[in-house]
C-alpha positions in Angstrom: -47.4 49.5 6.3 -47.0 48.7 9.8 -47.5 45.0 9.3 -45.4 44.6 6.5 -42.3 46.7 8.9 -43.3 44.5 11.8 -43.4 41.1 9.4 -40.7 41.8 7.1 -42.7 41.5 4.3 -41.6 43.2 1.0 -44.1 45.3 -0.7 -43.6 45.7 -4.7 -42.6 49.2 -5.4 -45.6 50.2 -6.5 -47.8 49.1 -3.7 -45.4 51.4 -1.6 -46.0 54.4 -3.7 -49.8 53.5 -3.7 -49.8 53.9 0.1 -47.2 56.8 0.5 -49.7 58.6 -1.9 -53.1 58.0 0.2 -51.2 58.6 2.8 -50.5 61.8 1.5 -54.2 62.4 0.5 -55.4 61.3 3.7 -53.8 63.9 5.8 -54.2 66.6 3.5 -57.8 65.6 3.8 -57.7 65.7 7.5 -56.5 69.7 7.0 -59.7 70.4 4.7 -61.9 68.4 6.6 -61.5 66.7 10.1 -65.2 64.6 9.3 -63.8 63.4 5.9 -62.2 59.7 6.0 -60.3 58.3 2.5 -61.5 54.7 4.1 -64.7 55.9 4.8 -64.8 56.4 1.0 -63.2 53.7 -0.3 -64.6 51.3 2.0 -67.9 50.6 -0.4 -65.6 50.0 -3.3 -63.6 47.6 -1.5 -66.2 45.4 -0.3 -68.1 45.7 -3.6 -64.7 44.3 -5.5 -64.2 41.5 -2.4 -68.1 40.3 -3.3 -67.3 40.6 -6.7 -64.0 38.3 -6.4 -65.4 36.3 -3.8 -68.5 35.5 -6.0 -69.2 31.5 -5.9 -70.4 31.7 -9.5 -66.6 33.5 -10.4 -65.2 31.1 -7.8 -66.9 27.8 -10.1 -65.9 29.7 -13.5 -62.2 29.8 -12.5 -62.2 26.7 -11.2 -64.2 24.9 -14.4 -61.4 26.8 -16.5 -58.3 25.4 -14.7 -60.1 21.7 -14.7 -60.1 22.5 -18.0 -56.7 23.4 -18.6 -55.4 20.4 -16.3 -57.3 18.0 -18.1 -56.3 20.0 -21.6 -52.2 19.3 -19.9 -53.1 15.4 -19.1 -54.5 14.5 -22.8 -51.6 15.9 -24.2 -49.0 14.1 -21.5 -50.9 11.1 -22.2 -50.7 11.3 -26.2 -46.7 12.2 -25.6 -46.4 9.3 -22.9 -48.1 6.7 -24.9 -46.0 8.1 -28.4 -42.6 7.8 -26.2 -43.7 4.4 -24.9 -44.1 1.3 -26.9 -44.3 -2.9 -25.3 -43.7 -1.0 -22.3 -40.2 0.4 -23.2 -39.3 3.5 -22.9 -37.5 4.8 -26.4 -35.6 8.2 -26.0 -33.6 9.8 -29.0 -30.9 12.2 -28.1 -29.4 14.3 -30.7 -25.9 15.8 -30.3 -24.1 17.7 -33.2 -20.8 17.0 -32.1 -20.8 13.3 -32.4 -20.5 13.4 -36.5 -17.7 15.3 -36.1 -16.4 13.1 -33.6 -17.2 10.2 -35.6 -15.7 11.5 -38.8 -12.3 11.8 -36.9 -12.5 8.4 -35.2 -12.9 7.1 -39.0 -9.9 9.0 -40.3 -7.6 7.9 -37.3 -9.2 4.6 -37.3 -8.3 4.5 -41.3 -5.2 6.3 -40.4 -4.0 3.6 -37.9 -4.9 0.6 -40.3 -3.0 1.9 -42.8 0.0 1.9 -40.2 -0.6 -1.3 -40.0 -0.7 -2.5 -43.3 2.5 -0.5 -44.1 4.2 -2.1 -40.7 3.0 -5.2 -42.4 4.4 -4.9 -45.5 7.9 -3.5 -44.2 8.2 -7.0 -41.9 7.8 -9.0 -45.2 10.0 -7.2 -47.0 12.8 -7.8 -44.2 11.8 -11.1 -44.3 12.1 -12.1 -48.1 15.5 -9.7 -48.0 17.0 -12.0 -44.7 15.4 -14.8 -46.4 17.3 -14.2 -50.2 20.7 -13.8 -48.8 20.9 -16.4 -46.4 19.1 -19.3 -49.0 21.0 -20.0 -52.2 18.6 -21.7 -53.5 17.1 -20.1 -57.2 13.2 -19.8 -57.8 11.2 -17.3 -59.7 10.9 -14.9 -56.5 14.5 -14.7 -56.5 14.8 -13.9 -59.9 12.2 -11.2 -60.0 13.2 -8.0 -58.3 11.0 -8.2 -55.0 13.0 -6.1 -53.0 13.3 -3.6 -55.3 9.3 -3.2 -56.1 8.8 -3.9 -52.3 10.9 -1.0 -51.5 9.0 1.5 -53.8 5.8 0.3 -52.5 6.4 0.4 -49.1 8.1 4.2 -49.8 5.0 4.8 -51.7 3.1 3.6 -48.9 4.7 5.8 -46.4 5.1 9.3 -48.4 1.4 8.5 -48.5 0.8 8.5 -44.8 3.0 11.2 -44.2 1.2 13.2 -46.7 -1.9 12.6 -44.9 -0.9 13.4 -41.5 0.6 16.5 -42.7 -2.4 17.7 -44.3 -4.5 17.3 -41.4 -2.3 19.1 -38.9 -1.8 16.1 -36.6 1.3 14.7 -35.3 
C-alpha cells in the first residue's frame, strides 16, 4: 500500500479492500499470537501459484494459442483484403440511406425546373406568333386557326399544373 501511495498508482477497489482486510487479520493475529505471520502462511501459496504461472510449459501453451489466434486474424485479413482488392484496385462500397431521398427530390425539382422551362418556352412563342399576327397582314392557315386562343389555354393549363405541384409539395 505504501508503494502504490508513494507511486501514485491506483489500486482497483477491490484490491484495496483485499489489503485493508489482511490487514485487519494480520494485526488481530498479532493479539492472539505474536509468533503467527499471515505472510508466513501465505507465503507457500504464493510461490506455488508464481511456479505455476511462471511454468515454461504454460508459458509455450499461451503463447502457441495467441500464434494461433494471430494467424487465425491474418487468414481472415487476407481473405477480406484479397475480396476488397481486385487488378490491384481497391473497390469500396459505401451505403448511405439518405441519398435516395436526396435523389428523389433532385428528380422532382429537376423535373420541376424543366417543366418551367418548357412552359417559359411556350409563353415566348405564344408572344411571338401574337406580336407576329398583328403586325403582318398577310392571311395563312395559322392565322386563320385560333392559335392564340388554344396557346393561351395550354399554357394556363400548363401553369395551373405547376402551381398545383408546387402546392402539393409544400415548397415555395
Amino acid at each position: 500500500m505504501e508503494i502504490s501511495f508513494k507511486y501514485r498508482v491506483r489500486m482497483p477497489a477491490d484490491l484495496t479492500i483485499l489489503a485493508k482486510t489482511l490487514l485487519t487479520m494480520e494485526g488481530i493475529l498479532s493479539h492472539l499470537d505474536k509468533d503467527l505471520s499471515i505472510i508466513d502462511m501465505a507465503h507457500p501459496f504464493g510461490e506455488k501459484l508464481i511456479r505455476e504461472r511462471l511454468k515454461p510449459s504454460k508459458i509455450m501453451k499461451e503463447t502457441r494459442n495467441k500464434l494461433r489466434e494471430i494467424q487465425t486474424f491474418l487468414t481472415q485479413l487476407m481473405k477480406s483484403g484479397s475480396s476488397i482488392t481486385k487488378d490491384g484496385k481497391i473497390h469500396v462500397e459505401i451505403s448511405v440511406p439518405e441519398v435516395k431521398n436526396l435523389s428523389k427530390k433532385l428528380d422532382r425539382v429537376t423535373n420541376q425546373l424543366s417543366f418551367s422551362i418548357i412552359l417559359l418556352a411556350f409563353s415566348i412563342m405564344m408572344v411571338g406568333l401574337v406580336v407576329g399576327a398583328s403586325i403582318s397582314n398577310v392571311k395563312t392557315f395559322l392565322w386563320n386557326f385560333p392559335v392564340v386562343e388554344v396557346g393561351g389555354v395550354v399554357a394556363t393549363l400548363m401553369f395551373l399544373w405547376l402551381l398545383f405541384s408546387i402546392l402539393k409539395h409544400g415548397k415555395f
